[in-house]
C-alpha positions in Angstrom: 0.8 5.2 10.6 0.5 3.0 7.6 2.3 0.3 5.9 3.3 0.9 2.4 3.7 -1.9 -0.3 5.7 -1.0 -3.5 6.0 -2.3 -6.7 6.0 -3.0 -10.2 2.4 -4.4 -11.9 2.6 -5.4 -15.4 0.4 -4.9 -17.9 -0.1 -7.1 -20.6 -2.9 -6.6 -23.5 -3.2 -7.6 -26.7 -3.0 -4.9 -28.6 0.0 -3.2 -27.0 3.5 -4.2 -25.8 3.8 -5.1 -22.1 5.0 -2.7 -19.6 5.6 -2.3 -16.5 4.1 0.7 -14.2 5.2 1.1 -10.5 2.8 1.6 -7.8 2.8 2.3 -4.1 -0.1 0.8 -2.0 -0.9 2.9 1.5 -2.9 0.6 3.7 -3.4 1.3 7.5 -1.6 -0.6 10.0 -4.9 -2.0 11.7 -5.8 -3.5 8.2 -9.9 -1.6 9.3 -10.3 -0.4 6.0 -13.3 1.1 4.9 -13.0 3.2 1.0 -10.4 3.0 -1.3 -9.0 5.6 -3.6 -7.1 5.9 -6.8 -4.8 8.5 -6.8 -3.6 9.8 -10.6 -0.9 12.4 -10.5 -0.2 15.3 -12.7 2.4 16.1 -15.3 5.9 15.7 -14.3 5.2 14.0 -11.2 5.3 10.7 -9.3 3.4 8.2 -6.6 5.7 9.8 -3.9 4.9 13.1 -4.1 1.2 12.6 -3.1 2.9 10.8 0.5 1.8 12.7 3.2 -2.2 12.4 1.7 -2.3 9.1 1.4 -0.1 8.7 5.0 -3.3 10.8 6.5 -6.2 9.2 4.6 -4.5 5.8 5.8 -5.3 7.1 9.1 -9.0 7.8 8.0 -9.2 3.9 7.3 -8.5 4.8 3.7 -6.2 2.2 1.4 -4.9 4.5 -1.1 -2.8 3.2 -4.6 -0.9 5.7 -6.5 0.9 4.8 -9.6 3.8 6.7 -12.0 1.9 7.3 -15.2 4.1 6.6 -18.6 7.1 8.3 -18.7 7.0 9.5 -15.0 8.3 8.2 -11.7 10.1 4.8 -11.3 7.3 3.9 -14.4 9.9 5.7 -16.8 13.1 3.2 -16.3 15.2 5.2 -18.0 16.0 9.1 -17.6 15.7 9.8 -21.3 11.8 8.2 -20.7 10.6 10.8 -18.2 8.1 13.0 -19.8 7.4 11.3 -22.7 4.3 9.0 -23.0 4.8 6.8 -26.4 4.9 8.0 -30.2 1.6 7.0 -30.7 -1.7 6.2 -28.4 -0.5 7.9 -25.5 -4.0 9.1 -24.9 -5.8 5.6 -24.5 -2.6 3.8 -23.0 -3.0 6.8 -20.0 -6.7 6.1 -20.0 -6.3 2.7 -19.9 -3.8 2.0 -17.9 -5.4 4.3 -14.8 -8.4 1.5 -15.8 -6.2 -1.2 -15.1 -4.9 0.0 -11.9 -8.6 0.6 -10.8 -9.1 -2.8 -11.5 -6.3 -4.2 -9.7 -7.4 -2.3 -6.3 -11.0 -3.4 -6.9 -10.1 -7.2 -6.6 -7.5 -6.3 -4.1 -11.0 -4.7 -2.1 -13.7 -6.0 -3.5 -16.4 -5.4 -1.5 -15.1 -1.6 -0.9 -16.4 1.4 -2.2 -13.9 3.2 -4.3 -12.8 6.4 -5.1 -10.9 8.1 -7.7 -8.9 11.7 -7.5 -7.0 13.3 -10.2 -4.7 16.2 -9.9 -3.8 18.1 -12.9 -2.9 16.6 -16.0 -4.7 13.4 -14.0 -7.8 15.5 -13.8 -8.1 14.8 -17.6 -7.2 11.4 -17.3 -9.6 10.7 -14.4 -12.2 12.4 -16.3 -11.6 10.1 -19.5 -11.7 7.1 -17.2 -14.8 8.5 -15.2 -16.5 8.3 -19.3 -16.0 4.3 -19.3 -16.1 3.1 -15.9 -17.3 5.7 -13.9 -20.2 3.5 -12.2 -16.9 1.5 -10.7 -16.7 4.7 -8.5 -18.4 5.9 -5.3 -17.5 9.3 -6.3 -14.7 11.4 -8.1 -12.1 14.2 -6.9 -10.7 16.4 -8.7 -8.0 19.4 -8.2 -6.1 21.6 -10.5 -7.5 20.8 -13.5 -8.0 23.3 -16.5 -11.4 25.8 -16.5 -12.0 27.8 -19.8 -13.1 30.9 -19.2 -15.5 31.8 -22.5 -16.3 34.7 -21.6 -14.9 37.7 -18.8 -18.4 39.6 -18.5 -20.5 37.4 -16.4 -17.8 37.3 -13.8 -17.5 41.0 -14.1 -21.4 41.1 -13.1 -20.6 39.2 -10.2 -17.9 41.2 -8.5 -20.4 44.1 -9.4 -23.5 42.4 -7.4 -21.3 40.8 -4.6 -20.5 44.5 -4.1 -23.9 46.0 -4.2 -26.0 42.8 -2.5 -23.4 41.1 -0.5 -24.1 37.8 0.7 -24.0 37.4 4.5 -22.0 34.7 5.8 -22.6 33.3 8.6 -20.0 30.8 10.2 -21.0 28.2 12.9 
C-alpha cells in the first residue's frame, strides 16, 4: 500500500510566465524510504497512467513523483490545452520543467539517492535533462524511446551467425 499526495506545484521563473503543473507523490505507508524516482511520461499521457508502477515500487521502499507535462493531464486546465506544449520554447520549458520537479523531490529527500525514468516522448526529455543535471541522478531508465536504424545489413549478419554459431543459453 502507499499513500498518494496530489497536487498543483507552481513554477515561477523569470523568464517565463508562471504555471502551474500537477503532480502525484507515491510514498509508502511505513514512510522507510530508501531511492526516489522521477517518473516523465510519454506523449498524450498523464501521472495516472503510470499508477500501478509507482503503487509496486512504493512497496520496494521507493517514493515515486510523476507529473503531467504541458499540455497533458490535469497540467492542461483546459481541454483545448491538451496536446499542445506553448507557441514557442516548448523544448526548454519540458526540459526545464522535468528539472524543477527533480528539484522539488530532491529537497523533499535530500539525503536519497534519486532516479529518473522516462517513457517515450519522456525518454527525450529525460535524456535532455540527464545533459544538465545528470550527476543529480543515481542512475537513469529509459523505455520506448526512438532507435534509428542506419543501416539493415549488420542486423542481417546477425540473424545469419545467430543461425550458424548459436549462442547457448543457459538459465539458472
Amino acid at each position: 500500500m502507499s499513500k498518494v499526495v496530489s497536487n498543483f506545484y507552481t513554477i515561477s521563473a523569470t523568464t517565463e510566465p508562471e504555471h502551474k503543473i500537477f503532480y502525484r507523490l507515491y510514498v509508502p505507508d511505513d514512510n522507510q524510504i530508501v531511492a526516489t524516482l522521477l517518473l516523465v511520461h510519454g506523449m498524450q499521457e498523464h501521472s495516472g497512467r503510470y499508477e500501478e508502477l509507482a503503487s509496486y515500487l512504493t512497496t520496494q521502499n521507493f517514493a515515486v513523483l510523476s507529473y503531467d507535462q504541458l499540455g497533458h493531464g490535469k497540467t492542461a486546465l483546459q481541454v483545448d490545452q491538451l496536446g499542445y506544449f506553448k507557441k514557442h520554447g516548448a523544448k526548454k520549458q519540458l526540459i526545464d520543467d522535468a528539472i524543477t520537479m527533480s528539484n522539488f523531490l530532491r529537497e523533499t529527500y535530500p539525503q536519497l539517492p534519486q532516479f529518473i525514468l522516462g517513457h517515450s516522448m519522456g525518454s527525450f526529455v529525460t535524456r535532455c535533462v540527464l545533459q544538465k543535471i545528470g550527476r543529480q541522478f543515481k542512475g537513469p531508465l529509459s523505455w520506448g524511446q526512438a532507435n534509428v536504424k542506419k543501416d539493415p545489413w549488420p542486423f542481417a549478419f546477425y540473424s545469419l551467425f545467430s543461425i550458424v554459431l548459436p549462442l547457448k543459453e543457459e538459465v539458472n
